[in-house]
C-alpha positions in Angstrom: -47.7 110.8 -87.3 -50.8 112.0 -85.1 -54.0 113.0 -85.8 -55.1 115.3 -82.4 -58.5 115.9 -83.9 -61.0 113.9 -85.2 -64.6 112.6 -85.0 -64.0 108.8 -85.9 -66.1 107.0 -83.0 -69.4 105.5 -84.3 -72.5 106.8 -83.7 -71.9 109.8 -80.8 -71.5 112.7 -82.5 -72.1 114.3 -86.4 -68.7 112.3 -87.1 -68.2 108.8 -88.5 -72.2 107.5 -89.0 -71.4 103.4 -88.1 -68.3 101.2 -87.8 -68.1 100.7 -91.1 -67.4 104.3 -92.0 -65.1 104.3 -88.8 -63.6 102.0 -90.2 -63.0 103.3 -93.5 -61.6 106.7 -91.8 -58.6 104.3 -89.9 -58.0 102.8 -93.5 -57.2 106.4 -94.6 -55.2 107.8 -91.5 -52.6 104.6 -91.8 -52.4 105.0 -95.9 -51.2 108.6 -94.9 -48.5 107.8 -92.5 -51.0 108.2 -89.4 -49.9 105.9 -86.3 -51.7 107.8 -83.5 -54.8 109.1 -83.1 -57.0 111.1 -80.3 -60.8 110.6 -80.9 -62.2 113.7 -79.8 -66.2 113.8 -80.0 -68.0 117.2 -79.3 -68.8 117.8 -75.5 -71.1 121.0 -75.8 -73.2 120.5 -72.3 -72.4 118.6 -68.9 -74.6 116.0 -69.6 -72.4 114.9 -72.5 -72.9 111.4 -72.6 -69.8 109.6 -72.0 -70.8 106.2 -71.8 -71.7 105.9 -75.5 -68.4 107.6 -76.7 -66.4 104.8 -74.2 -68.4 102.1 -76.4 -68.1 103.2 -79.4 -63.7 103.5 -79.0 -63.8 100.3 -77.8 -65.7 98.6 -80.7 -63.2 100.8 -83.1 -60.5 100.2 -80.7 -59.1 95.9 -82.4 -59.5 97.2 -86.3 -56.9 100.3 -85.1 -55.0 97.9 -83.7 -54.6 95.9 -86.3 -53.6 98.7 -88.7 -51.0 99.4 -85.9 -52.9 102.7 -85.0 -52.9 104.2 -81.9 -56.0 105.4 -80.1 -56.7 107.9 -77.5 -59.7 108.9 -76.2 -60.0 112.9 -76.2 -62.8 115.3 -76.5 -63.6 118.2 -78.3 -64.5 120.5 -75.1 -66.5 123.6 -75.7 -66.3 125.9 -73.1 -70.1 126.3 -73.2 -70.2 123.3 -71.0 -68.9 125.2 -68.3 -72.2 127.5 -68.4 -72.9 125.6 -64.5 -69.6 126.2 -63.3 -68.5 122.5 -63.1 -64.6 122.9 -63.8 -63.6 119.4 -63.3 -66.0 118.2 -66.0 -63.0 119.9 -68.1 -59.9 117.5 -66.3 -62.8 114.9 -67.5 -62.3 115.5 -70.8 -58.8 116.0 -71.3 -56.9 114.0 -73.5 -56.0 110.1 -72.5 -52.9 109.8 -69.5 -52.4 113.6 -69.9 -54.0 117.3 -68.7 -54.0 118.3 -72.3 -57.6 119.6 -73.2 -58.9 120.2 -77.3 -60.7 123.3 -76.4 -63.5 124.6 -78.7 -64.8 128.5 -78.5 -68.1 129.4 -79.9 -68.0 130.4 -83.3 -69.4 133.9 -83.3 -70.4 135.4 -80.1 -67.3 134.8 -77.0 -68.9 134.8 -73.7 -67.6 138.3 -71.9 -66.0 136.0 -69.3 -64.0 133.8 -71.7 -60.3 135.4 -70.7 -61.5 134.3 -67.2 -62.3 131.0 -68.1 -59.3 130.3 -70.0 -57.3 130.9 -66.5 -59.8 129.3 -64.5 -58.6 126.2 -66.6 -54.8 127.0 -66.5 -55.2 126.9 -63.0 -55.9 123.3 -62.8 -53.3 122.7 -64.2 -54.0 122.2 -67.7 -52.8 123.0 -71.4 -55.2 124.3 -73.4 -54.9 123.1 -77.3 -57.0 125.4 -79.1 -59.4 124.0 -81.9 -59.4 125.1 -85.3 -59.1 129.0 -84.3 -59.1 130.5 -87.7 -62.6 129.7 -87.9 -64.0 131.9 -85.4 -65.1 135.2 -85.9 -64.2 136.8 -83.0 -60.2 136.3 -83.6 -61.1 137.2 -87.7 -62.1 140.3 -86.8 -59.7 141.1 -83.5 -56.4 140.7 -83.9 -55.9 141.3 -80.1 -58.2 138.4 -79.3 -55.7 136.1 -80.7 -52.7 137.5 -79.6 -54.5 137.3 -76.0 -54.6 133.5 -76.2 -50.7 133.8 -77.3 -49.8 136.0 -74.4 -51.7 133.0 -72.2 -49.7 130.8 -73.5 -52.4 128.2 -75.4 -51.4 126.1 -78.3 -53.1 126.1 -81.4 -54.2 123.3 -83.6 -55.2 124.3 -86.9 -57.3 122.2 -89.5 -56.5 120.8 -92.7 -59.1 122.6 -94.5 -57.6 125.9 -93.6 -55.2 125.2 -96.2 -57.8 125.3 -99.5 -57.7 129.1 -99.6 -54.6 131.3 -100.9 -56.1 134.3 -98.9 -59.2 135.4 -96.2 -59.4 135.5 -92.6 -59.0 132.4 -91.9 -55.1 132.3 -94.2 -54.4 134.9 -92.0 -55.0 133.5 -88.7 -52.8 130.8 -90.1 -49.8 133.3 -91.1 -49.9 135.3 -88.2 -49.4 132.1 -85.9 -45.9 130.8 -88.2 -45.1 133.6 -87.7 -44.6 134.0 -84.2 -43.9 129.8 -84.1 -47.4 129.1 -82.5 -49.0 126.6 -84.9 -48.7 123.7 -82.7 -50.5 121.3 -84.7 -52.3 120.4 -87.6 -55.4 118.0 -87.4 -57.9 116.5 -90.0 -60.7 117.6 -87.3 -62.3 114.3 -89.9 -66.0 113.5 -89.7 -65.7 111.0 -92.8 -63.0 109.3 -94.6 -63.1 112.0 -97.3 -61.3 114.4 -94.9 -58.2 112.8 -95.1 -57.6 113.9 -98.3 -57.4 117.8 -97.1 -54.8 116.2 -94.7 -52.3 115.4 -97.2 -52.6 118.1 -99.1 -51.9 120.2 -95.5 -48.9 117.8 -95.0 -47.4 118.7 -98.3 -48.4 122.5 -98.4 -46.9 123.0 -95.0 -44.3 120.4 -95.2 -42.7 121.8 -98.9 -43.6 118.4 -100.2 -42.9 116.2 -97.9 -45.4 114.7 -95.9 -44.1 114.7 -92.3 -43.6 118.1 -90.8 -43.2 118.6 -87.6 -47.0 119.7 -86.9 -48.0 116.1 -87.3 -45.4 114.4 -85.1 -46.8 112.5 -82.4 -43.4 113.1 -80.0 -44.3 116.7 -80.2 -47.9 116.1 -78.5 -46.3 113.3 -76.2 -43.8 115.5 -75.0 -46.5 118.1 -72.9 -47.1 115.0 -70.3 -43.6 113.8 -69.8 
């Protein structure tokens, strides 16, 4: 199963604190069925520093291994880093061996621009994944907001801890997606080994008790580069 989302390299971001909790969140992901993983640290600005978070999945990179996990490097890109224009810092961050890119909106206010932006992207060439959306307030309180990013053809990955609530904005966001077949994936979005609990609880919530729907399958995600 895959894991698209989730802050397990040491040290770079407010994700796992040291290898030894990095560690501890691998031990978790393989004890739930997880055999591939994308590492996606925040970039917020253009002067993300992307020499740390290459260190930092390469000291994590043998104790995944040896679980039999697989790693990718990804980024959680927020399109606030495109405040200087730079566009190919976005190909930069897209996932590992693919022109998939974990895109992160602001949570409240949207840039004017951001339907602009999103093309601007597309026109590169690349497949926007959106992050978590049912926790921004913009698409809470628009419903057209969201069904823009549909009609644009994004996916949407959706987090775990979506799933704790019954009802609220963010349950709705969720229902409206299954509903028209656009919840592409569901992630841990983990910053501790804790998180993986809200995982499972998504796998069998979504999954009718089983614990491998088809929003976890790593095929489904491999499938966007072939």
């Amino acid at each position: 199963m895959l894991d698209l989302h989730c802050h397990i390299i040491p040290g770079v971001d407010d994700g796992a604190r040291d290898l030894d909790e990095a560690r501890a969140m691998l031990d978790c992901a393989i004890a739930l069925g997880v055999t591939h993983i994308v590492a996606t640290p925040h970039v917020k600005r253009a002067d993300a520093d992307f020499e740390a978070m290459a260190a930092g999945m390469e000291k994590i990179r043998p104790y995944a291994r040896e679980l039999g996990i697989t790693l990718l490097q990804g980024y959680e890109f927020n399109i606030r880093a495109l405040e200087q224009g730079d566009f190919s810092l976005a190909r930069r961050c897209c996932i590992e061996g693919s022109e998939v890119l974990l895109t992160e909106f602001p949570f409240d206010d949207w840039p004017a621009n951001w339907e602009d932006i999103v093309y601007a992207l597309q026109a590169q060439g690349l497949t926007l994944v959106i992050a978590h959306p049912e926790r921004y307030l913009p698409l809470q309180r628009r419903g057209d907001m969201l069904q823009r990013l549909i009609d644009m053809n994004c996916l949407f990955q959706v987090n775990a801890s979506a799933f704790k609530k019954r009802f609220g904005p963010k349950r709705e966001i969720l229902r409206r997606l299954r509903g028209v077949d656009k919840l592409h994936f569901i992630a841990s979005d983990a910053h501790s080994p804790e998180d993986y609990a809200l995982l499972e609880k998504a796998y069998c919530y979504i999954g009718g008790g089983k614990v491998t729907p088809q929003f976890m399958e790593w095929e489904r995600l491999e499938t966007l580069w072939r």
